[in-house]
Structures are given as structure tokens and as C-alpha cells.
Backbone as XML, in Angstrom:
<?xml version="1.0"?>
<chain id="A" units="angstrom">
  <residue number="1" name="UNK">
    <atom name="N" x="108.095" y="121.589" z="95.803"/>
    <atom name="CA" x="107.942" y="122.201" z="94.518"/>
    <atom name="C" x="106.634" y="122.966" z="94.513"/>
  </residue>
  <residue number="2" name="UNK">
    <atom name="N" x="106.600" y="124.521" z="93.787"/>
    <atom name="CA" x="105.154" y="124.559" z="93.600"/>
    <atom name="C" x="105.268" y="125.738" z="92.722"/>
  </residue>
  <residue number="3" name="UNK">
    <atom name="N" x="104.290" y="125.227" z="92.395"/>
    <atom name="CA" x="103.342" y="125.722" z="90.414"/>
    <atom name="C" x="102.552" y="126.325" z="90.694"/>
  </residue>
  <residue number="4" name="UNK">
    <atom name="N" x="102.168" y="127.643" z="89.810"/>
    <atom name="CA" x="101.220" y="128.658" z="89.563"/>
    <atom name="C" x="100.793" y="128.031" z="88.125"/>
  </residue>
  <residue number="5" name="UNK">
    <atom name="N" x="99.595" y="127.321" z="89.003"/>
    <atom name="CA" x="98.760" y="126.993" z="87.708"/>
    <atom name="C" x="97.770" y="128.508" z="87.106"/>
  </residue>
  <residue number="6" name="UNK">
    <atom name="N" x="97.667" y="128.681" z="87.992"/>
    <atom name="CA" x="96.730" y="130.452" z="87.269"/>
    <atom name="C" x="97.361" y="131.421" z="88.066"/>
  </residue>
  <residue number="7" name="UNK">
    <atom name="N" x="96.939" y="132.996" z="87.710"/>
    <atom name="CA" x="96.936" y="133.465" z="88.467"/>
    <atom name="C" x="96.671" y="133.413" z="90.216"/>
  </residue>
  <residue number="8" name="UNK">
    <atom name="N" x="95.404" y="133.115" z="90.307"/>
    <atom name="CA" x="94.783" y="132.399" z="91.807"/>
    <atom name="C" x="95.199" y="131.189" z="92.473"/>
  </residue>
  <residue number="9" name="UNK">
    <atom name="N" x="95.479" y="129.878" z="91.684"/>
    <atom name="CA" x="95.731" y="128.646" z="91.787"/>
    <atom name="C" x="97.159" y="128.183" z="91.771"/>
  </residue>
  <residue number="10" name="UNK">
    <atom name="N" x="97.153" y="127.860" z="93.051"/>
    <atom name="CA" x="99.068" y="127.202" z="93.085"/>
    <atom name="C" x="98.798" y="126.021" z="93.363"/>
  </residue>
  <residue number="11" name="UNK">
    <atom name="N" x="99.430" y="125.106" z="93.018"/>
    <atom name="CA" x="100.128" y="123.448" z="92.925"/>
    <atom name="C" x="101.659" y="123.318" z="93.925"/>
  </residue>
  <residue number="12" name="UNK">
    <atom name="N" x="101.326" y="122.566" z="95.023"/>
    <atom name="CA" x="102.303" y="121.939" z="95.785"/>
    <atom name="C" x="102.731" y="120.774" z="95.622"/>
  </residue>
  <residue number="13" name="UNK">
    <atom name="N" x="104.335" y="120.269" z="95.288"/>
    <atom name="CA" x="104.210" y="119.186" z="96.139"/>
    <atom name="C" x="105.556" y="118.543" z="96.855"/>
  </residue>
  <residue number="14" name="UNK">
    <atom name="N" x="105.233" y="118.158" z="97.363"/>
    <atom name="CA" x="107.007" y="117.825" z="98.065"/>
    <atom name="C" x="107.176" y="116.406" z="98.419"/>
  </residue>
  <residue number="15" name="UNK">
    <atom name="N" x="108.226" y="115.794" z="99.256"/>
    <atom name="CA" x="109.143" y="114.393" z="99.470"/>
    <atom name="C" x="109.929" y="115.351" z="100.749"/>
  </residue>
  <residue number="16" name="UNK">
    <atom name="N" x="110.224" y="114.017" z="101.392"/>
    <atom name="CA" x="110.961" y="114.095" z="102.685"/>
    <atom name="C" x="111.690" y="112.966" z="103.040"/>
  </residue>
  <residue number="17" name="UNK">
    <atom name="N" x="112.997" y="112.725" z="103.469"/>
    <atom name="CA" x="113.124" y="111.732" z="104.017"/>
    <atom name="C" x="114.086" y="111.784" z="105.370"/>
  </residue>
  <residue number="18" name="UNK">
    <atom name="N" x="113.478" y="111.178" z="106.590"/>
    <atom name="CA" x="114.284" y="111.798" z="107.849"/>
    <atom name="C" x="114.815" y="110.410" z="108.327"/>
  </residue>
  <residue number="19" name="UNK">
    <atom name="N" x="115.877" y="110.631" z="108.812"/>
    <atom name="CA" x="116.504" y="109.290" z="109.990"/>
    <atom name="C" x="117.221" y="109.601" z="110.958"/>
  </residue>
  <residue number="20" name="UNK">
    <atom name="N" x="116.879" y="108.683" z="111.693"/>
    <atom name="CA" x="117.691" y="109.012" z="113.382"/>
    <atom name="C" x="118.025" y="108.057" z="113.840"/>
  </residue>
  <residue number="21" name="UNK">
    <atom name="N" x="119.163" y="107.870" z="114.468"/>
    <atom name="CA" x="119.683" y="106.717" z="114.737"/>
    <atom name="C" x="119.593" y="106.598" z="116.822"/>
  </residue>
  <residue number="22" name="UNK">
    <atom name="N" x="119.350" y="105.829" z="117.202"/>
    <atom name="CA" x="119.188" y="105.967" z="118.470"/>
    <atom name="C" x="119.687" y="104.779" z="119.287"/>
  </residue>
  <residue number="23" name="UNK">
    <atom name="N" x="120.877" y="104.337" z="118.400"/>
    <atom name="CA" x="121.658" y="103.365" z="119.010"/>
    <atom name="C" x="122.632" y="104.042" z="119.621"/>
  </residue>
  <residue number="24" name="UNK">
    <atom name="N" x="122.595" y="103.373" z="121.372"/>
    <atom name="CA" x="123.344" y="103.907" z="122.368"/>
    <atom name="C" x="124.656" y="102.841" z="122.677"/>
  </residue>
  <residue number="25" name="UNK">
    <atom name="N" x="125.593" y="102.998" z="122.367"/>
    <atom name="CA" x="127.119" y="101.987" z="122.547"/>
    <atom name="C" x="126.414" y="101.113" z="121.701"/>
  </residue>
  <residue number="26" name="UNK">
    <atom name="N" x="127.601" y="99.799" z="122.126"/>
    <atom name="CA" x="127.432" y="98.262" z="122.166"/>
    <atom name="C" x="126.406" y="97.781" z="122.495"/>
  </residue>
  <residue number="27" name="UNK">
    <atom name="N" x="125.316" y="97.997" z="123.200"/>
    <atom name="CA" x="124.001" y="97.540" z="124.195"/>
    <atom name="C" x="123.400" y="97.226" z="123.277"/>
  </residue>
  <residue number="28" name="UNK">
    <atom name="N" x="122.912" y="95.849" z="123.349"/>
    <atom name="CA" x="122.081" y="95.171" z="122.264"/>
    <atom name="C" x="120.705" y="95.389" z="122.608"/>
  </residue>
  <residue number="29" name="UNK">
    <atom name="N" x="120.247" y="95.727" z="124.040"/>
    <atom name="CA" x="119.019" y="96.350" z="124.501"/>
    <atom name="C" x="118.785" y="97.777" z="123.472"/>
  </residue>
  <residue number="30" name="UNK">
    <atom name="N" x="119.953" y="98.535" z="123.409"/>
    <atom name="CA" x="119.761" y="99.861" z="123.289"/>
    <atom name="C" x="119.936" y="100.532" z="121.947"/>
  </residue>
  <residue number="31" name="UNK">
    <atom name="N" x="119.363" y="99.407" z="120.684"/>
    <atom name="CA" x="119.579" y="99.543" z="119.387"/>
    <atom name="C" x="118.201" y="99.975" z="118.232"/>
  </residue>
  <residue number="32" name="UNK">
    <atom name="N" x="118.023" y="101.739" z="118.009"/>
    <atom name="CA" x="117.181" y="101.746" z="117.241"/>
    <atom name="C" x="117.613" y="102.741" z="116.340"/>
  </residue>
  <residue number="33" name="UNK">
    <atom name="N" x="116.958" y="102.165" z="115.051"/>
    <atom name="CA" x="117.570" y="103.460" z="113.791"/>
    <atom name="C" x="116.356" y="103.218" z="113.396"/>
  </residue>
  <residue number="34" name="UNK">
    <atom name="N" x="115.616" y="104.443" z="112.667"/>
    <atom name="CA" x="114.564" y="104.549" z="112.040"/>
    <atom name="C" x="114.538" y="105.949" z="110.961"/>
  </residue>
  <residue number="35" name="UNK">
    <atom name="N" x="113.315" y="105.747" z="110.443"/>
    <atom name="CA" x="113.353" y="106.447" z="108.884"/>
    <atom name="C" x="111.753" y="107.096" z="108.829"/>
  </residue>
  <residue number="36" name="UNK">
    <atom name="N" x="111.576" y="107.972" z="108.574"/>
    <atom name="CA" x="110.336" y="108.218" z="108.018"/>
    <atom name="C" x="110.207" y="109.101" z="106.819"/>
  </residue>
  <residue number="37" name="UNK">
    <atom name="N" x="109.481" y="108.501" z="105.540"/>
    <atom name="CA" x="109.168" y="109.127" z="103.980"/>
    <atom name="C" x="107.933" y="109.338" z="104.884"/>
  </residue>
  <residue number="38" name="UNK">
    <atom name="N" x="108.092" y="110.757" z="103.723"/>
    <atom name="CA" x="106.888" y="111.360" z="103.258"/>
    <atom name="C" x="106.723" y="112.037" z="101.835"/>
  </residue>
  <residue number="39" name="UNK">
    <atom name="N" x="105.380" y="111.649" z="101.107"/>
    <atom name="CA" x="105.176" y="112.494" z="100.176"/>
    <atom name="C" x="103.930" y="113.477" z="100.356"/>
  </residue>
  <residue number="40" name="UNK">
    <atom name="N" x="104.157" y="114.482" z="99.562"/>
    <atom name="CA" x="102.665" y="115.526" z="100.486"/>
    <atom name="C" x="102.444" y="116.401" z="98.608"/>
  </residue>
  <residue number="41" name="UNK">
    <atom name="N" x="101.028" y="116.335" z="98.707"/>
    <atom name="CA" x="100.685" y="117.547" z="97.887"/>
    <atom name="C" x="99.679" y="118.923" z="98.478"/>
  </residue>
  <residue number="42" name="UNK">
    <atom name="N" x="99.180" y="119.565" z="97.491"/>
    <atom name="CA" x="98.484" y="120.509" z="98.064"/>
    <atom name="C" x="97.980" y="121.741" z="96.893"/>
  </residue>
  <residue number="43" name="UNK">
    <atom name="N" x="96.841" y="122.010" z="97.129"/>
    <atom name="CA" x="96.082" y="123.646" z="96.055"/>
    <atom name="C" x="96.337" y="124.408" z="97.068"/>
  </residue>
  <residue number="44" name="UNK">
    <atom name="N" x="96.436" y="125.591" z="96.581"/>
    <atom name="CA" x="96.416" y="126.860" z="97.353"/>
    <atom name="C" x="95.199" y="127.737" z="96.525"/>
  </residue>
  <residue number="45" name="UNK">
    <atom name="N" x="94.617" y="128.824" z="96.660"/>
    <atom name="CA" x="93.694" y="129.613" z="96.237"/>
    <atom name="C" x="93.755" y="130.512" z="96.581"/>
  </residue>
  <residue number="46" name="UNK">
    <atom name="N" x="94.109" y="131.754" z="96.056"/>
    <atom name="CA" x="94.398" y="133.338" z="96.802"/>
    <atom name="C" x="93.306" y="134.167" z="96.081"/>
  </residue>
  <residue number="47" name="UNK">
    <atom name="N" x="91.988" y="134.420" z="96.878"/>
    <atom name="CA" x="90.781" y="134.578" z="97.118"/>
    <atom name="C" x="91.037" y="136.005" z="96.630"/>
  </residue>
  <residue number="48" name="UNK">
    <atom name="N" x="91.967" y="137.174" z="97.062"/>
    <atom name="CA" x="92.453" y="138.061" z="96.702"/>
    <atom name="C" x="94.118" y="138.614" z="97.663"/>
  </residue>
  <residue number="49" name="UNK">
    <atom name="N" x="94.804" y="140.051" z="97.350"/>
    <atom name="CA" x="95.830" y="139.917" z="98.039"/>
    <atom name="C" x="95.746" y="139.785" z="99.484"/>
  </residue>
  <residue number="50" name="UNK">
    <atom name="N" x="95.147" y="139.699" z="99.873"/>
    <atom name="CA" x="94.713" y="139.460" z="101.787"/>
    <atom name="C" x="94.226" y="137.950" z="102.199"/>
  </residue>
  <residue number="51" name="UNK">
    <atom name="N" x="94.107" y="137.438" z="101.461"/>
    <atom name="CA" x="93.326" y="136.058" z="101.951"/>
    <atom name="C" x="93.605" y="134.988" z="100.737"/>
  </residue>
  <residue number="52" name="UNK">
    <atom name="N" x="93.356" y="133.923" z="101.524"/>
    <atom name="CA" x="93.510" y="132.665" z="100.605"/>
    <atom name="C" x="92.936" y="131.493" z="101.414"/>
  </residue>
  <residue number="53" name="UNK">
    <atom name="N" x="92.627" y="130.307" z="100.759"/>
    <atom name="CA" x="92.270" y="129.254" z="100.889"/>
    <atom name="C" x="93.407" y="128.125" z="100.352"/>
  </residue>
  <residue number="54" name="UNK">
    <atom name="N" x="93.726" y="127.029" z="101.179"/>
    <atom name="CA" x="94.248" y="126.162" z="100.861"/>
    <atom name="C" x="94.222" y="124.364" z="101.603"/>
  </residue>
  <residue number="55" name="UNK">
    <atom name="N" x="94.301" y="123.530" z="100.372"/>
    <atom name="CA" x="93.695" y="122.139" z="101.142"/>
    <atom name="C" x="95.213" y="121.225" z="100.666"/>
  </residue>
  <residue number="56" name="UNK">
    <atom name="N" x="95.849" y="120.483" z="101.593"/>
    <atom name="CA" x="96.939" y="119.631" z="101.581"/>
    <atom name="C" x="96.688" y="118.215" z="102.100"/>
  </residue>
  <residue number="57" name="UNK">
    <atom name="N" x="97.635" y="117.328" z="101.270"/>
    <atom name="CA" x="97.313" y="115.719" z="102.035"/>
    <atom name="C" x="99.029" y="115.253" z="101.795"/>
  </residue>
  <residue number="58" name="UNK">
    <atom name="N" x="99.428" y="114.426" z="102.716"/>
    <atom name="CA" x="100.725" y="114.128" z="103.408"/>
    <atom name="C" x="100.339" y="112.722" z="103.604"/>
  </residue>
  <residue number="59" name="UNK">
    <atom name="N" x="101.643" y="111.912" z="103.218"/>
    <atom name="CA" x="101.174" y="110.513" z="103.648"/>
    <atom name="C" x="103.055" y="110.142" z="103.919"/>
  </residue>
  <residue number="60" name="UNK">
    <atom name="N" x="102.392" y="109.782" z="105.531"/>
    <atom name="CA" x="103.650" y="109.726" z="106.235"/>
    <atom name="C" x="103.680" y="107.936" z="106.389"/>
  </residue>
  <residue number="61" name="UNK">
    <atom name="N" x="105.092" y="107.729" z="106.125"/>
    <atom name="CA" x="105.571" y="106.138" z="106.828"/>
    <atom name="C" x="106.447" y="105.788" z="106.949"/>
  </residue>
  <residue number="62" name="UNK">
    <atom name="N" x="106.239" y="105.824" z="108.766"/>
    <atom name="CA" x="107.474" y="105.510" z="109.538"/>
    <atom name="C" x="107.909" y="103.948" z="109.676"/>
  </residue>
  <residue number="63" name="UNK">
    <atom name="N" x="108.911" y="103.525" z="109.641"/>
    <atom name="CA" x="109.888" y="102.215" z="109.475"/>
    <atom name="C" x="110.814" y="102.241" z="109.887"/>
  </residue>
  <residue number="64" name="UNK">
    <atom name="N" x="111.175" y="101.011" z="110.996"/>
    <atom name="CA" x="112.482" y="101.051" z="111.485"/>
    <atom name="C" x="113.246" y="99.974" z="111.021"/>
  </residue>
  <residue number="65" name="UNK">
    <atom name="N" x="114.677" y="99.774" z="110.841"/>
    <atom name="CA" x="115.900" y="99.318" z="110.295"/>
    <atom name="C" x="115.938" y="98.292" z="110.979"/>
  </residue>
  <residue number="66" name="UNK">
    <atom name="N" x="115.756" y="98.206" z="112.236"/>
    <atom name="CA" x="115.849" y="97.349" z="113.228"/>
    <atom name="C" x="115.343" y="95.771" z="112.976"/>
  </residue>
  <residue number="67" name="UNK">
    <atom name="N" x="115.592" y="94.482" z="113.152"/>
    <atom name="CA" x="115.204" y="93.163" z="113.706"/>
    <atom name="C" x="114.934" y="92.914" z="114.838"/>
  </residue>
  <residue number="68" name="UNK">
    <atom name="N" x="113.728" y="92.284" z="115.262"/>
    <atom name="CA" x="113.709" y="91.731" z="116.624"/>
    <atom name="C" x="112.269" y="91.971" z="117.129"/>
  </residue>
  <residue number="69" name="UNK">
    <atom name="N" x="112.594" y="91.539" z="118.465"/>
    <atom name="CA" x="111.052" y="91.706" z="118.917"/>
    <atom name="C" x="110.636" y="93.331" z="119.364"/>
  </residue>
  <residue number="70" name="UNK">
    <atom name="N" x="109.053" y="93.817" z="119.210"/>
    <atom name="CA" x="109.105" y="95.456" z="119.340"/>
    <atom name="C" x="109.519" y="95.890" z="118.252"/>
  </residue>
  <residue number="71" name="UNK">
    <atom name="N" x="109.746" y="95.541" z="117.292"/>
    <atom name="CA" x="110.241" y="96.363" z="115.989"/>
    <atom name="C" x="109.269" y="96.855" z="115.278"/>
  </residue>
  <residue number="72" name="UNK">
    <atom name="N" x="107.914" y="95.886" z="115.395"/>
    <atom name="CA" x="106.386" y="96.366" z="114.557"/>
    <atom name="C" x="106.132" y="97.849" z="115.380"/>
  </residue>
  <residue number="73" name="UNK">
    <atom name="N" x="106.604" y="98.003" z="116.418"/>
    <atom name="CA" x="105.800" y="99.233" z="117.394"/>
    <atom name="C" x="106.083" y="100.396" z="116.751"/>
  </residue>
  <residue number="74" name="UNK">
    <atom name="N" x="106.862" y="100.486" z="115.999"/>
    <atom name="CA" x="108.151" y="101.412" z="115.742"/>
    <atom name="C" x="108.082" y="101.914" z="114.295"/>
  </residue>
  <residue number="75" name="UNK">
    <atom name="N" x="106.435" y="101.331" z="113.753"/>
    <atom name="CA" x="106.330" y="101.400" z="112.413"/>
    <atom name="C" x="104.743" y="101.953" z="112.205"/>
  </residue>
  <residue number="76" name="UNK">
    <atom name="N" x="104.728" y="102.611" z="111.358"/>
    <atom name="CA" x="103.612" y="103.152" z="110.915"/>
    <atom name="C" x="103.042" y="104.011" z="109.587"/>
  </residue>
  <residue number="77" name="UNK">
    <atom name="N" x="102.057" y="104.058" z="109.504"/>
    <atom name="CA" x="101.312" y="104.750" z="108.062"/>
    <atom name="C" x="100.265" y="105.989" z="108.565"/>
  </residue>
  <residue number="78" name="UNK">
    <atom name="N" x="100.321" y="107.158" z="108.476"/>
    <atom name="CA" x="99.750" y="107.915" z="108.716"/>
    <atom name="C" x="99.513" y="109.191" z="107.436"/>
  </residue>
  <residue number="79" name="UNK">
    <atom name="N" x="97.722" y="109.303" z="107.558"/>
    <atom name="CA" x="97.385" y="110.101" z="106.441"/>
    <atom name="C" x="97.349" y="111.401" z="107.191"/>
  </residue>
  <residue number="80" name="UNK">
    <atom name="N" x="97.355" y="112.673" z="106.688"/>
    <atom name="CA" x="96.993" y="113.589" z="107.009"/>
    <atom name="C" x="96.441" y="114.865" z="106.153"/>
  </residue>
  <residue number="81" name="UNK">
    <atom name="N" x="95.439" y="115.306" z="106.200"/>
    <atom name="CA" x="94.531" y="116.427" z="105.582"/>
    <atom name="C" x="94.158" y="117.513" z="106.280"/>
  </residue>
  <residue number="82" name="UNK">
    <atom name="N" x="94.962" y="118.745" z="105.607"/>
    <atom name="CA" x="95.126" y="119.817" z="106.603"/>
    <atom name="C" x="93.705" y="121.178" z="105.376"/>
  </residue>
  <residue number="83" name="UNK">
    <atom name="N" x="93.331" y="121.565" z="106.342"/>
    <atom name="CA" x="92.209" y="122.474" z="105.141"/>
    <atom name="C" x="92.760" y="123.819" z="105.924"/>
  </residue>
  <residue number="84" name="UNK">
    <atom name="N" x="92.955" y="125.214" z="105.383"/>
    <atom name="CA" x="93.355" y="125.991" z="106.171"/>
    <atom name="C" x="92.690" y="127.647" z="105.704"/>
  </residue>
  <residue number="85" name="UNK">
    <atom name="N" x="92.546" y="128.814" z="106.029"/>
    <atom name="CA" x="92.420" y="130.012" z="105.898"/>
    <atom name="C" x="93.188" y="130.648" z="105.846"/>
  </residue>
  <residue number="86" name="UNK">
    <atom name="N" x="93.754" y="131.645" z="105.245"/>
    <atom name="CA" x="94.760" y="132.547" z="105.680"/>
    <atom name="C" x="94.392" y="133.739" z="105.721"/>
  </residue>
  <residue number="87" name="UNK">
    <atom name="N" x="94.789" y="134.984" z="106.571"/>
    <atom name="CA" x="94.159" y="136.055" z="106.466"/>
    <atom name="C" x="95.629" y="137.158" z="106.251"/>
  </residue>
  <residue number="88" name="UNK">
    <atom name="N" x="96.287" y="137.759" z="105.555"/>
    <atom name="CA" x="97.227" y="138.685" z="105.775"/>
    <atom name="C" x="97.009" y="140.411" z="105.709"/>
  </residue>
  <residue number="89" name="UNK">
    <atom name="N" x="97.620" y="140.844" z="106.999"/>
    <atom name="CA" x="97.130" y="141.939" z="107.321"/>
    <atom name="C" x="98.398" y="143.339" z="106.431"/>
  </residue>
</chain>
């Protein structure tokens, strides 16, 4: 989603949700399904028509479906903060 809070100032924000399944046959060795949400926001700033400034944060967490042993490996929380320039020619 994103909002023009002013002229200059835009508002991001978005949701994601991905899964993959990576169970191969019957093989009880060979059983993984997993998921990863994300929610992310973000400002944008358009400095003028050629350039802009913009700062975003994403908070990813991956989780798998799975029971058993190795299943914690397969899971995680990750922040991310992207600061960026843009220049258009």
C-alpha cells in the first residue's frame, strides 16, 4: 500500500506471505514445508523530480510446519533497514 502524505512525502506499507513445500515422496528423511511472513513499512521523500530519499524496515519470520529434530534450524526472525538514494536521469 502507499500514501501521499504531502506532496514530497509517501507512506509505504506492505504484508507477504510465502510457502514452499519441499517434501520429496513418502521419505520421512525428506519432509520440509515452510512459511515466511513479512510485514515491511517505509517514507519516501522526493527531494525534487530527479531525486529522492527513502528509509524502509521489514521484519521477516521464517517458520517451518515441520516436527522433529532440526526443525529449530529452519526458523528465524530477521530485521532489516534499508536507507537508499535515488537519482533519475
Amino acid at each position: 500500500y502507499h500514501r501521499n502524505l504531502t506532496d514530497k512525502l509517501g507512506l509505504d506499507l506492505g504484508g507477504r506471505l510465502l510457502t514452499a513445500d519441499y517434501t520429496m515422496g513418502n521419505l520421512a528423511a525428506c519432509k520440509r514445508n515452510d512459511a515466511l511472513y513479512t510485514v515491511s513499512t517505509g517514507l519516501s521523500y522526493a527531494i525534487n523530480s530527479h531525486a529522492g530519499l527513502s528509509a524502509a524496515y521489514a521484519f521477516n519470520m521464517g517458520r517451518s510446519f515441520e516436527a522433529g529434530p532440526g526443525v529449530t534450524e529452519n526458523q528465524f526472525n530477521q530485521n532489516l533497514i534499508t536507507l537508499s538514494a535515488g537519482f533519475k536521469f
